[in-house]
Backbone as CSV, one residue per row, in Angstrom:
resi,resn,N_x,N_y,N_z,CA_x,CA_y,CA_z,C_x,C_y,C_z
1,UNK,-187.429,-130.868,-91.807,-188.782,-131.255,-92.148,-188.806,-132.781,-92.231
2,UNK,-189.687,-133.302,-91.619,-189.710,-134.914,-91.408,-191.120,-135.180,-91.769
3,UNK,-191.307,-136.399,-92.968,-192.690,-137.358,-93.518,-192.417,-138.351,-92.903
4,UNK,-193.737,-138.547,-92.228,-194.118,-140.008,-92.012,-194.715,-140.847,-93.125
5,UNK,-194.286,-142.229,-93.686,-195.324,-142.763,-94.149,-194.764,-144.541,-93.847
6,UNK,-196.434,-144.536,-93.862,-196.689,-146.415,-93.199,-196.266,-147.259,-94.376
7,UNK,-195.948,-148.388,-94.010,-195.898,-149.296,-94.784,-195.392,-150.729,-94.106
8,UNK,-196.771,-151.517,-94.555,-196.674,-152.951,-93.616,-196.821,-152.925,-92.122
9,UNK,-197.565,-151.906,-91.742,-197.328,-151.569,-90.433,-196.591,-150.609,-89.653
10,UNK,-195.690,-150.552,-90.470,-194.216,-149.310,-89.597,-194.548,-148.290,-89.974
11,UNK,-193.500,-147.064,-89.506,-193.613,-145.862,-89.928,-192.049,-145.352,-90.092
12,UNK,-191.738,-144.764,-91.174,-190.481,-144.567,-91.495,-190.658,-142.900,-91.689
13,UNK,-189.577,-142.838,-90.645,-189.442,-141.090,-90.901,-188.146,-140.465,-91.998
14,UNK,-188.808,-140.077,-92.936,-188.382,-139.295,-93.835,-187.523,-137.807,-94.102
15,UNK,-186.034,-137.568,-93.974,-185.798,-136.056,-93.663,-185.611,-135.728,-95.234
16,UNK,-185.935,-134.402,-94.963,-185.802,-133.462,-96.455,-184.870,-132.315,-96.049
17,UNK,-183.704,-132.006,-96.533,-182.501,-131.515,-96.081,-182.989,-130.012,-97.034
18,UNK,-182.863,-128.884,-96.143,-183.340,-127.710,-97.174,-182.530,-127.712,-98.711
19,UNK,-181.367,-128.200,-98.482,-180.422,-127.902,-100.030,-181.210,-128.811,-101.198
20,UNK,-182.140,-129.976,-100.596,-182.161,-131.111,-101.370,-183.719,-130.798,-101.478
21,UNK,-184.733,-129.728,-100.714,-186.229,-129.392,-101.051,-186.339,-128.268,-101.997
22,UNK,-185.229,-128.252,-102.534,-185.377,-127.008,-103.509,-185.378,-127.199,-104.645
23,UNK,-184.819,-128.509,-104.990,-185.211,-129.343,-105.905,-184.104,-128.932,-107.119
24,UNK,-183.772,-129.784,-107.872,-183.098,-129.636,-109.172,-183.955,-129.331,-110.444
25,UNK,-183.699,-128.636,-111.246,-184.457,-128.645,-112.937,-183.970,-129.184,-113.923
26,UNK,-184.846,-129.784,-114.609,-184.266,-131.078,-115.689,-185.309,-131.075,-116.779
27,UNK,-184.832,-130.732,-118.078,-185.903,-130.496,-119.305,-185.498,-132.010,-120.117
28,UNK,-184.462,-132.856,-119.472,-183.902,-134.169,-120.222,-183.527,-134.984,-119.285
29,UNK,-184.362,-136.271,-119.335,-183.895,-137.897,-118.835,-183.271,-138.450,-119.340
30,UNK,-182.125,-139.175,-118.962,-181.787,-139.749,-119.573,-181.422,-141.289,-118.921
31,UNK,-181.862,-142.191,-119.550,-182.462,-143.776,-118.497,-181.167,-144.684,-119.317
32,UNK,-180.461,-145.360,-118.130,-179.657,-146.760,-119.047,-179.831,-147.664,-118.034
33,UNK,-179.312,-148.791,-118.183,-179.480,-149.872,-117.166,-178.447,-151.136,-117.389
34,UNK,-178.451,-151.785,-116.634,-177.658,-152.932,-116.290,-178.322,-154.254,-115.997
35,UNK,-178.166,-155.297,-116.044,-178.300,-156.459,-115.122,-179.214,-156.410,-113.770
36,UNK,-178.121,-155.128,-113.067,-178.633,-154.678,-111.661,-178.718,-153.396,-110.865
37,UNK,-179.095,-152.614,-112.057,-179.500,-151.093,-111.915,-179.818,-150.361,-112.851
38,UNK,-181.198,-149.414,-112.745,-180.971,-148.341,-113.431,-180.475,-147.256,-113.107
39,UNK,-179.873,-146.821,-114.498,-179.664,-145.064,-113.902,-180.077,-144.059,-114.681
40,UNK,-180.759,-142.793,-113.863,-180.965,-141.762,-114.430,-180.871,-140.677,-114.520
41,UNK,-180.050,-140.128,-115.665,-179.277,-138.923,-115.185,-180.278,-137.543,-115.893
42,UNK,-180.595,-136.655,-114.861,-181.300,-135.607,-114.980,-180.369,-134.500,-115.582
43,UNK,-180.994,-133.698,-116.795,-180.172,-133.100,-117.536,-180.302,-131.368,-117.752
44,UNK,-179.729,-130.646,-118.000,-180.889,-129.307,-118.378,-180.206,-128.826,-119.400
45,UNK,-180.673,-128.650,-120.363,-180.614,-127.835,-121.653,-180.582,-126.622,-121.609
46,UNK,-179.534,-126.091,-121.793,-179.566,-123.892,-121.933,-179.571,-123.959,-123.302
47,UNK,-180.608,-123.113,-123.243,-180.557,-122.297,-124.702,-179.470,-121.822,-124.792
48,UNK,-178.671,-121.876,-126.453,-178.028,-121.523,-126.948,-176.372,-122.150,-126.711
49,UNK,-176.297,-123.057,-125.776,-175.070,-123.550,-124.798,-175.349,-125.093,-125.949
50,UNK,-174.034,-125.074,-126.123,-173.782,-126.407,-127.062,-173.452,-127.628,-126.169
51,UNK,-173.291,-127.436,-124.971,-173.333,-128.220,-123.817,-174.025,-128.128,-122.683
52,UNK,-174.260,-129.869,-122.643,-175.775,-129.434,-121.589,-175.032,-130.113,-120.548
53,UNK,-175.406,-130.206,-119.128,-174.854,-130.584,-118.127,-176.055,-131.638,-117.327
54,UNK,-175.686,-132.651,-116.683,-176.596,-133.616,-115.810,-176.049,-133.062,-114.517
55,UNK,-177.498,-132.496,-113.684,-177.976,-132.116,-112.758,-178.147,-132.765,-111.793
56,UNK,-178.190,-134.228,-111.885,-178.406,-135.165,-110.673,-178.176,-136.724,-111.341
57,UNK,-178.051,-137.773,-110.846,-177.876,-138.661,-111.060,-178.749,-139.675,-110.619
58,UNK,-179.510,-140.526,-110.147,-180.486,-141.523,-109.372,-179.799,-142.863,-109.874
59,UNK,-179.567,-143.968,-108.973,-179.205,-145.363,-109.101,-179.836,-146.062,-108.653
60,UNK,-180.790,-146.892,-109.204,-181.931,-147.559,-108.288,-182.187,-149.148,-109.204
61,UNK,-182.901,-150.068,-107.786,-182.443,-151.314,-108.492,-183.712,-151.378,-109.629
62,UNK,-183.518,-152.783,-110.712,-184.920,-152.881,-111.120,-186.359,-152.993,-111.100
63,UNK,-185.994,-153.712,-109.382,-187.835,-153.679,-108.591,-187.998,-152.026,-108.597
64,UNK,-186.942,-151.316,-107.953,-187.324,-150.109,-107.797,-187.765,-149.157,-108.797
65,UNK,-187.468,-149.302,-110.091,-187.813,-148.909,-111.424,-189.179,-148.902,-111.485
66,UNK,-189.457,-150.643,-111.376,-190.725,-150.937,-111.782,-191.535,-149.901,-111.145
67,UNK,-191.348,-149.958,-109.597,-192.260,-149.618,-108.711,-192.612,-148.193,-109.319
68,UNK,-191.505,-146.846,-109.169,-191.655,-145.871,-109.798,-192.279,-145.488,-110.898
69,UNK,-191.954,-146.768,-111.684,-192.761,-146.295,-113.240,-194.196,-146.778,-112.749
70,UNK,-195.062,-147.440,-111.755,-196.052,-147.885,-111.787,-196.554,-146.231,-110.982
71,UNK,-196.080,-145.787,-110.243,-196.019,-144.438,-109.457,-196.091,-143.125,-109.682
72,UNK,-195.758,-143.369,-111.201,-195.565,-142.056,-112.279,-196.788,-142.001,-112.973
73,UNK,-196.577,-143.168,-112.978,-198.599,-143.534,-113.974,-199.785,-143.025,-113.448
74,UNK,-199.680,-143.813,-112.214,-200.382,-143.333,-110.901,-200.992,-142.020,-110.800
75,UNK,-199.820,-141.197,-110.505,-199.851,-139.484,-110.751,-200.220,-138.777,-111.837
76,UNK,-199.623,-139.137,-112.486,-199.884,-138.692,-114.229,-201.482,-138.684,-114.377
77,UNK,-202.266,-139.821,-113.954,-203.491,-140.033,-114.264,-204.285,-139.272,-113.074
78,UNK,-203.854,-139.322,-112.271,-204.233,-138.506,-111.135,-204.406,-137.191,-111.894
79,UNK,-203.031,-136.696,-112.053,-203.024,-134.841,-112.473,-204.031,-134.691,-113.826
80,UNK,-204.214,-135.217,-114.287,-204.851,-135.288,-115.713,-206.568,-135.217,-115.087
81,UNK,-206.749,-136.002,-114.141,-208.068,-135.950,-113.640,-208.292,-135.035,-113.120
82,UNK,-207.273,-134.229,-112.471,-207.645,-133.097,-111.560,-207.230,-131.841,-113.195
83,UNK,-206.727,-132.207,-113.998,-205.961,-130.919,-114.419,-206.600,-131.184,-116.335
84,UNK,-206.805,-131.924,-116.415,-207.100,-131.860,-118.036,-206.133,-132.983,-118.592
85,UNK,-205.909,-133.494,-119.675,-205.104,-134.064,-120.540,-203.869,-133.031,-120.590
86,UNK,-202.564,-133.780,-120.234,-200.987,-133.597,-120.844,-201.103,-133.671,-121.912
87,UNK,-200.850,-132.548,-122.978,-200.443,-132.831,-124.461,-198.927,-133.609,-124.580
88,UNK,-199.100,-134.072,-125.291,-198.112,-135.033,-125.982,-197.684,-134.508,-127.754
89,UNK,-196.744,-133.592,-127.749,-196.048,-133.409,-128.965,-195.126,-133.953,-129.434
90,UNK,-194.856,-134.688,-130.609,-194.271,-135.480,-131.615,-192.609,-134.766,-131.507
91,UNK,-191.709,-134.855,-130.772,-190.589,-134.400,-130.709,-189.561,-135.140,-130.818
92,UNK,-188.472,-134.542,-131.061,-187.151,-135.430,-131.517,-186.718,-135.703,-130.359
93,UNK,-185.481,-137.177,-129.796,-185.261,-137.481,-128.474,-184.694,-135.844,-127.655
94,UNK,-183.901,-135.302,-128.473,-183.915,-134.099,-127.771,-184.603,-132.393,-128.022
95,UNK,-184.642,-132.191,-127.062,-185.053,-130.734,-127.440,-184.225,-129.705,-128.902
96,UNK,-185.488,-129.235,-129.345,-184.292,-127.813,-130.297,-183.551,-126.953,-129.428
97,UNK,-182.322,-126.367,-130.025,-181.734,-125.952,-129.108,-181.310,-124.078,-130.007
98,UNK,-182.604,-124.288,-130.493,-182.126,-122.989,-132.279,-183.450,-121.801,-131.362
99,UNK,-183.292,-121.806,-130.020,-183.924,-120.602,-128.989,-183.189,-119.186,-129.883
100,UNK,-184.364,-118.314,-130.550,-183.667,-116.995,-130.397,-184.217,-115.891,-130.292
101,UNK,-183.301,-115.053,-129.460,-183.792,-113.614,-128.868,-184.967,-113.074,-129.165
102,UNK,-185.846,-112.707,-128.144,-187.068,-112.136,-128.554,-187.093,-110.659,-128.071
103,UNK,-186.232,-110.150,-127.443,-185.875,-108.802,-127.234,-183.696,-107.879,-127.401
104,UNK,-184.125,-106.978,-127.252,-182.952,-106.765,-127.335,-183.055,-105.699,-125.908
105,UNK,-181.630,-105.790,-125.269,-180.991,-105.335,-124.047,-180.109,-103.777,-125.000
């Protein structure tokens, strides 16, 4: 599967590799940075697992940060227009992790 998109004139073709359109799941960001990079490691939380594992990693410079975080905004305000207000709940940096059984097997 190949995107085109322009910029400054050109057109840069884009591949999306099936392993990599299926996308990863991540209920935790986690952002650090350097001098001359951020990084962000995508995380997922299992219930009940006292260890959580990072799912992906991203290394990108600081223009590129910026750009993204201006990109996220972008969208965010977008989906909100099309979709209602994102609630925003008062939560600790991480999720509870005290998930319990709502049926029995």
């Amino acid at each position: 599967m190949a995107e085109e998109k322009k910029k400054k004139g050109k057109q840069i073709n884009i591949e999306l590799p099936e392993g990599v359109a299926e996308g990863v799941y991540s209920n935790l960001a986690i952002i650090s940075h350097s001098h001359s990079e951020f990084v962000i490691d995508f995380v997922r939380l299992v219930p009940n697992v006292a260890k959580a594992k990072v799912k992906s990693r991203v290394i990108i410079t600081p223009e590129h940060a910026k750009r993204l975080m201006k990109a996220l905004a972008e969208n965010v305000k977008k989906f909100e227009a099309q979709h209602g207000s994102i609630s925003e709940k008062e939560q600790n940096p991480f999720p509870a992790m005290n998930f319990t059984p709502t049926a029995q097997a």
